[in-house]
NUDORO-677816 format. One record per residue (C-alpha): residue in three letters; residue number from 1; z, y, x. Coordinates in pm, whole numbers, plus 50000, padded with zeros to 5 digits. Last residue first. Layout:
BEGIN
+------+-----+-------+-------+-------+
! rest !  nr !    pz !    py !    px !
+------+-----+-------+-------+-------+
!  ALA ! NUM !     Z !     Y !     X !
...
+------+-----+-------+-------+-------+
END
This chain:
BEGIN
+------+-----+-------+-------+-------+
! rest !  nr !    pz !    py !    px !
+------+-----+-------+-------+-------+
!  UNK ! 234 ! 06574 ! 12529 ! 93365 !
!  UNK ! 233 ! 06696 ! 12510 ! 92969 !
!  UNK ! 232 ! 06341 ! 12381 ! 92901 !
!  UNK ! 231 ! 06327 ! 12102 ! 93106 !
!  UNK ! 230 ! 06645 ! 11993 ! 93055 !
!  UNK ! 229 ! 06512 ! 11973 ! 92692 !
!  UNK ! 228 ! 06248 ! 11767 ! 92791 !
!  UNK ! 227 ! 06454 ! 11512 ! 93007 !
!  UNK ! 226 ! 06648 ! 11472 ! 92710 !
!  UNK ! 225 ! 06355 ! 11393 ! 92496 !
!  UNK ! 224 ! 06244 ! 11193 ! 92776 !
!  UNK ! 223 ! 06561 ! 10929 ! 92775 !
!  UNK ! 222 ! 06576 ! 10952 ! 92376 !
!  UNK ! 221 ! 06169 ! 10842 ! 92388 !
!  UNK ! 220 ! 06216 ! 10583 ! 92668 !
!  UNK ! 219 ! 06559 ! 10418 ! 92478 !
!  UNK ! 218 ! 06377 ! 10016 ! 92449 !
!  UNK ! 217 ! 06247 ! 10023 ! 92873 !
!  UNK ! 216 ! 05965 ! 09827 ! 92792 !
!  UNK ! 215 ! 05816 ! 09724 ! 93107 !
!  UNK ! 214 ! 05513 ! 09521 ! 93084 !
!  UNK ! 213 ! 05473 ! 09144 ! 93282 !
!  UNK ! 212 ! 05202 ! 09062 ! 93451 !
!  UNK ! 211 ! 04940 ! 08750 ! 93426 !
!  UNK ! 210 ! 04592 ! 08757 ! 93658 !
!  UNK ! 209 ! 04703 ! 08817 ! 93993 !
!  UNK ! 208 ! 04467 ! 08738 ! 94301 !
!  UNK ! 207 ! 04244 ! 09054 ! 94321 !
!  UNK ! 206 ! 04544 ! 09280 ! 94321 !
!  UNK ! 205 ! 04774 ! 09122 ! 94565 !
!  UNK ! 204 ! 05092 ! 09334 ! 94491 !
!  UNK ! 203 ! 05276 ! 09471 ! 94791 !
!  UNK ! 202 ! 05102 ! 09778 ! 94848 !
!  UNK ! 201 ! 05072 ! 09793 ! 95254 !
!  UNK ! 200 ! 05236 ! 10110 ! 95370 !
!  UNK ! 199 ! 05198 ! 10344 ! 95615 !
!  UNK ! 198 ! 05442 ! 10562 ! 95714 !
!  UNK ! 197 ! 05516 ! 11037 ! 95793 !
!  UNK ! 196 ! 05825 ! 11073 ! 95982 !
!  UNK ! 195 ! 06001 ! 11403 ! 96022 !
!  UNK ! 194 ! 06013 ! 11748 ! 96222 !
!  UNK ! 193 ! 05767 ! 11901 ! 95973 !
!  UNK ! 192 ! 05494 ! 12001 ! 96212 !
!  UNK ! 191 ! 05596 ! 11722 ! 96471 !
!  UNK ! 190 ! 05483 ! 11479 ! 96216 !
!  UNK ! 189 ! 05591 ! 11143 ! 96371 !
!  UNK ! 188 ! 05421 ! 10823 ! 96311 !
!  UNK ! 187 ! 05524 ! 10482 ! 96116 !
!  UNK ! 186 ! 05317 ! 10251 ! 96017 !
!  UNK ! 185 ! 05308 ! 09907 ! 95803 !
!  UNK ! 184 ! 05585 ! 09960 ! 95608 !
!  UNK ! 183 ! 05583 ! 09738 ! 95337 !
!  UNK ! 182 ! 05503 ! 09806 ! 94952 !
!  UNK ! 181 ! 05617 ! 09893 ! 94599 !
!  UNK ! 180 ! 05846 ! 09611 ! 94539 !
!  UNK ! 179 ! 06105 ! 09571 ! 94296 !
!  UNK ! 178 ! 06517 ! 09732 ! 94326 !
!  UNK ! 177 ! 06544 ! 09983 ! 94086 !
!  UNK ! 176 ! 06357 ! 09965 ! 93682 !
!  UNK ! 175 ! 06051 ! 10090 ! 93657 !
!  UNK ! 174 ! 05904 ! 10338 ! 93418 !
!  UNK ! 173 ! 06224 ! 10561 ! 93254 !
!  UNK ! 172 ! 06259 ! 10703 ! 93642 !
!  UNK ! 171 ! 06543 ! 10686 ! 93906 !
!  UNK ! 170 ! 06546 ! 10333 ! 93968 !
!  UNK ! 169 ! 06477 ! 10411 ! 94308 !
!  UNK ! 168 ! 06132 ! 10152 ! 94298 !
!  UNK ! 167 ! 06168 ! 09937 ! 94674 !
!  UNK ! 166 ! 05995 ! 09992 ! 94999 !
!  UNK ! 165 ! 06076 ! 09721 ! 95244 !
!  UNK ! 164 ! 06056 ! 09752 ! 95646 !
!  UNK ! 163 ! 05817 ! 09539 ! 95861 !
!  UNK ! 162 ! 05703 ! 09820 ! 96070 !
!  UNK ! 161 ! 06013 ! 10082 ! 96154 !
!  UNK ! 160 ! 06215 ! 10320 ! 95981 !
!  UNK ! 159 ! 06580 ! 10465 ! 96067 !
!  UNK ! 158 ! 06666 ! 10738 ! 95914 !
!  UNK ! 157 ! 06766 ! 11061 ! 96130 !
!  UNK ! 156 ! 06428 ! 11167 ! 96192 !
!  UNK ! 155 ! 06364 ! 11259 ! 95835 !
!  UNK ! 154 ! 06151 ! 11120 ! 95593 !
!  UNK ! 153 ! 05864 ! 11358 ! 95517 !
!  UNK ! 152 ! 05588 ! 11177 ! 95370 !
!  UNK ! 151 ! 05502 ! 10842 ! 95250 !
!  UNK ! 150 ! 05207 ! 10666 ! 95237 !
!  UNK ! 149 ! 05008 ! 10377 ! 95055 !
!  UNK ! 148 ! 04689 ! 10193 ! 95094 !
!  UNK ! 147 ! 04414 ! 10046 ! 94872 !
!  UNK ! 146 ! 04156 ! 10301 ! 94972 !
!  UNK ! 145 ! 04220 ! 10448 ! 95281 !
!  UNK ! 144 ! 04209 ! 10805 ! 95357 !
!  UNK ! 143 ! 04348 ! 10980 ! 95027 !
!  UNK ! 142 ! 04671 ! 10731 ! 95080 !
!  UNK ! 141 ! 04766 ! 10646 ! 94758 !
!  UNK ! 140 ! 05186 ! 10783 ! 94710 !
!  UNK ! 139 ! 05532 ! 10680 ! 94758 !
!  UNK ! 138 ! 05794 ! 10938 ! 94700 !
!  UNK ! 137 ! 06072 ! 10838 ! 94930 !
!  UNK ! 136 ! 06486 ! 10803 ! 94862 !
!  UNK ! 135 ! 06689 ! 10658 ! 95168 !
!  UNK ! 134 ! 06841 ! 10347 ! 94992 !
!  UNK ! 133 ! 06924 ! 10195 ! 95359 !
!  UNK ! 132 ! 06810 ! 09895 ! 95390 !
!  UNK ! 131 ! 06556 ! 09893 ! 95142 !
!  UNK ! 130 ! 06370 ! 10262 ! 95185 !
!  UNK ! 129 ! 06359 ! 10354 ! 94836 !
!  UNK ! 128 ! 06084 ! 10460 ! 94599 !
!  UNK ! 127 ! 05962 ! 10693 ! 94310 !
!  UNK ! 126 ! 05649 ! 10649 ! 94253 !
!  UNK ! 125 ! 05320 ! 10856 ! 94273 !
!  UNK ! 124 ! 04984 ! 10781 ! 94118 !
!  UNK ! 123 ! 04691 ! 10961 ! 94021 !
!  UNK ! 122 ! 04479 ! 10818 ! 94405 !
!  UNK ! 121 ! 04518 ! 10487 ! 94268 !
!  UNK ! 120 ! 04658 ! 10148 ! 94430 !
!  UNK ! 119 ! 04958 ! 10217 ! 94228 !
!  UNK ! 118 ! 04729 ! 10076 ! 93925 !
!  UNK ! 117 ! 04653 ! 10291 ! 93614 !
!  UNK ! 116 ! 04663 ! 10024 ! 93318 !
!  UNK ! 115 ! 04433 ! 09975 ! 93057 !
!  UNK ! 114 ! 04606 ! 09849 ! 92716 !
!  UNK ! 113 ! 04454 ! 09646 ! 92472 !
!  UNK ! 112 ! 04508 ! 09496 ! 92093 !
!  UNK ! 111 ! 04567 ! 09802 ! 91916 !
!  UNK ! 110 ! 04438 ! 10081 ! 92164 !
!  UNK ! 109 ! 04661 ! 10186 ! 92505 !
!  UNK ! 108 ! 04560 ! 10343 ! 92768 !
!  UNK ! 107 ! 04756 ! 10453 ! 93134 !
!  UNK ! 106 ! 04991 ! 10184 ! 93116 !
!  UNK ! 105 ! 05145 ! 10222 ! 93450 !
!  UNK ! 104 ! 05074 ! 09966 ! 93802 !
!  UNK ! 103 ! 05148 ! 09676 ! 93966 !
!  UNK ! 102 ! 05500 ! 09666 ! 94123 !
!  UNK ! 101 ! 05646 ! 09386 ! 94243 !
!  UNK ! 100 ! 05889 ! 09138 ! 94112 !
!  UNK !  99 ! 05714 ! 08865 ! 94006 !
!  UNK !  98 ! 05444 ! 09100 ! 93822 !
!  UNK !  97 ! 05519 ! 09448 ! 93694 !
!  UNK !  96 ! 05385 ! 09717 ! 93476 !
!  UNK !  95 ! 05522 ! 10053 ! 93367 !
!  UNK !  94 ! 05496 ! 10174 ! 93037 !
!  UNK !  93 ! 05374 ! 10533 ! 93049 !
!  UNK !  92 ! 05140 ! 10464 ! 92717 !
!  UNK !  91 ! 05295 ! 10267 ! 92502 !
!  UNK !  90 ! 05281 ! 09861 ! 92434 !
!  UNK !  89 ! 05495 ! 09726 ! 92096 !
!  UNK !  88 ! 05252 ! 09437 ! 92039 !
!  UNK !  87 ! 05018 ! 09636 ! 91781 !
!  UNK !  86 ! 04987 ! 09902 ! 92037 !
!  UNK !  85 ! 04869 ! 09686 ! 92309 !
!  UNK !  84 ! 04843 ! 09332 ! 92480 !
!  UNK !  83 ! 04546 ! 09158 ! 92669 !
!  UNK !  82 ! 04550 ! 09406 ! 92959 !
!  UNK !  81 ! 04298 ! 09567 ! 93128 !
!  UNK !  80 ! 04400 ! 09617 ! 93468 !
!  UNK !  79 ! 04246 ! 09938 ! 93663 !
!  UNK !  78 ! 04182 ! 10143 ! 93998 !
!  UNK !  77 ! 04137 ! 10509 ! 94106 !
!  UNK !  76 ! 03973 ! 10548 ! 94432 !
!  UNK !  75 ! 03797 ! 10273 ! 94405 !
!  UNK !  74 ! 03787 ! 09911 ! 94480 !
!  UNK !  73 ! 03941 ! 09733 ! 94199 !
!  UNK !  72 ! 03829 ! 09753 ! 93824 !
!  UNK !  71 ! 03964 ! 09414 ! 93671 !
!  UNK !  70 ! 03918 ! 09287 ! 93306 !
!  UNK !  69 ! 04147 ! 09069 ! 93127 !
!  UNK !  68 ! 04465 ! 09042 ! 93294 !
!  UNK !  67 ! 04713 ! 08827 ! 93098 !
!  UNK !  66 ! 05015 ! 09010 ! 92911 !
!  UNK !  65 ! 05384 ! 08913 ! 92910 !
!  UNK !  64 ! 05618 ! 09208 ! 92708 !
!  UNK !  63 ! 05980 ! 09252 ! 92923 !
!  UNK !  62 ! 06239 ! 09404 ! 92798 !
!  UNK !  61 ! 06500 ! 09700 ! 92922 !
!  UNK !  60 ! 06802 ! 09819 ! 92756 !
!  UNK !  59 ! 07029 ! 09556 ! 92807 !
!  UNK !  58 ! 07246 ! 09329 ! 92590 !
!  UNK !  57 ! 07454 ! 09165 ! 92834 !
!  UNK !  56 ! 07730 ! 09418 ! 92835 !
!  UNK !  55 ! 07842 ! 09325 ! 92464 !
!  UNK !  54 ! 07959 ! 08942 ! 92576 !
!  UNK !  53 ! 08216 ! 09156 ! 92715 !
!  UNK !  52 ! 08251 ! 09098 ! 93156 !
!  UNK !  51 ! 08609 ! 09100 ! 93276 !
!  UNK !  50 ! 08716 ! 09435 ! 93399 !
!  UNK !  49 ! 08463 ! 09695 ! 93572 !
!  UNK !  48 ! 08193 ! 09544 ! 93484 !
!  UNK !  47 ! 07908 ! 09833 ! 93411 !
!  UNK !  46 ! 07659 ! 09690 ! 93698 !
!  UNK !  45 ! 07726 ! 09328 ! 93663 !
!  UNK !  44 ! 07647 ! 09366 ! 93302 !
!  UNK !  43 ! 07333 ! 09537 ! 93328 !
!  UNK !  42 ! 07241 ! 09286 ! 93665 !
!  UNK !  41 ! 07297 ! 09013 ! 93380 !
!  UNK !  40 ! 07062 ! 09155 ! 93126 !
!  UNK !  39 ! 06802 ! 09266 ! 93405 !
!  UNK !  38 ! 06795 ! 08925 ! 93525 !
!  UNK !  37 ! 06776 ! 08785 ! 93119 !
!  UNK !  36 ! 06451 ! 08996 ! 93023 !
!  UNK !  35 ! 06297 ! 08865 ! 93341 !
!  UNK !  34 ! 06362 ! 08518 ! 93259 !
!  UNK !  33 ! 06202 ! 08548 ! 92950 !
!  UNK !  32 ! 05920 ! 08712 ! 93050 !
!  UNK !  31 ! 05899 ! 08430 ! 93305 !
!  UNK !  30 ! 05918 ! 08189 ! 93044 !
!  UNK !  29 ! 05576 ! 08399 ! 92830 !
!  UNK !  28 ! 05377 ! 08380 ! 93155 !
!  UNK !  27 ! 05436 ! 08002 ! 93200 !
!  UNK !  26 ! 05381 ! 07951 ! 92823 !
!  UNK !  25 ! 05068 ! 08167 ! 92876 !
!  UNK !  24 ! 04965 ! 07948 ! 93208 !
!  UNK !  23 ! 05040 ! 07612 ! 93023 !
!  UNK !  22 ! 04752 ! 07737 ! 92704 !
!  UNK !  21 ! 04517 ! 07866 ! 93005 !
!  UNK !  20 ! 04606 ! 07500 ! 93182 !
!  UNK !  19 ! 04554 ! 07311 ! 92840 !
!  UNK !  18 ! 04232 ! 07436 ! 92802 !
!  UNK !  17 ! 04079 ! 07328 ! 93141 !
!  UNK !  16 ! 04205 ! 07014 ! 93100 !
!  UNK !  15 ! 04078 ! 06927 ! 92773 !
!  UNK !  14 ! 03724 ! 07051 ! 92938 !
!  UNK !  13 ! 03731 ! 06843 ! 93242 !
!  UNK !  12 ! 03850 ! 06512 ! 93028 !
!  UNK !  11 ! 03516 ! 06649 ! 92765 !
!  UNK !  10 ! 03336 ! 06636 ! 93149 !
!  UNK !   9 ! 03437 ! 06300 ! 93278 !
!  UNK !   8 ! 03395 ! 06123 ! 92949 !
!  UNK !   7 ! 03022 ! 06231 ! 92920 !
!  UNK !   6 ! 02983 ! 06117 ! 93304 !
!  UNK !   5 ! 03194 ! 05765 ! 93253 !
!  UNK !   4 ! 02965 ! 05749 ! 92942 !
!  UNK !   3 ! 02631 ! 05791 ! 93107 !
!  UNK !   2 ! 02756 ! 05561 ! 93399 !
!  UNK !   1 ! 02828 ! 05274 ! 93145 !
+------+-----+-------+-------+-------+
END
């Protein structure tokens, strides 16, 4: 009676265990979903200046779910691996996000993978935001502390302290405005430059997350072609 209670115990384990992984995708796959639908409605918000057309809601940002497969933390330049690629509409430069925070940017991609560069990583810069305020920042790895971020040069003026959000500007074809890079967790003054120089905590908990979300902002190539040819004009 024991044995069976034992052998019963374990195949119950194992049914479990497989339908959590097969909950967690459908999870991973809603919040997709829900993610897609946000940035539809702040689209429309954004361009309503009469009542809103059923036209405004179709935005030009998705969403692709992906589970983490393979983590390389710990170093001065860190990686996701990434259960989704080329064959799944991934690119390379597509940024990465999980429950609104930032994670990283497709670095890599193959037909079934993608490796992605993570903020946490001494190649990376973003474009950022102070919160209250919308003073613009370039957020960067610190070169001193692995897993940290700074940012340079913001001038006496603005007022920073401990605690304060730092949010994506918006102002690039790889995030969309308004999710979280990090929180001040410093703030000192460079006398050299006559500014403020912070310390920020990255606000994505790298060893914890295991589903994210890609970034597939639809009009990337038209946006950089244009960028290009600005580019070339300068």
């Amino acid at each position: 009676m024991e044995s069976s209670a034992f052998i019963y115990s374990k195949i119950n384990n194992i049914y479990l265990y497989f339908a959590l992984g097969s909950a967690n995708k459908e999870l991973s796959a809603y919040n997709a979903q829900l993610q897609n639908r946000i940035e539809q409605l702040q689209n429309a918000i954004g361009k309503q200046t009469e009542p809103i057309d059923s036209a405004y809601y179709d935005s030009y940002i998705t969403f692709i779910p992906a589970k983490v497969i393979n983590k390389s933390i710990g170093n001065i330049d860190n990686y996701f691996v990434l259960d989704r690629g080329r064959k799944d509409g991934v690119k390379e430069g597509f940024g990465v996000v999980s429950n609104g925070k930032v994670v990283g940017v497709v670095q890599y991609v193959s037909e079934n993978f993608s490796a992605v560069l993570l903020v946490a990583s001494s190649k990376m810069k973003l474009s950022g935001k102070i919160k209250k305020d919308n003073q613009l920042c370039t957020v960067i790895c610190s070169p001193k502390t692995i897993g940290k971020g700074e940012i340079y040069d913001i001038p006496h003026h603005v007022e920073v302290a401990v605690g304060d959000t730092i949010l994506t500007s918006g102002f690039s074809s790889i995030f969309p405005s308004d999710y979280i890079i990090g929180i001040v967790t410093g703030v000192k003054n460079n006398v050299a430059s006559a500014s403020n120089d912070l310390n920020i905590n990255y606000a994505i908990d790298f060893m914890r997350i295991n589903y994210v979300d890609i970034v597939d902002f639809r009009n990337i190539d038209e946006i950089n072609e244009i960028r290009n040819q600005i580019n070339i004009a300068e």
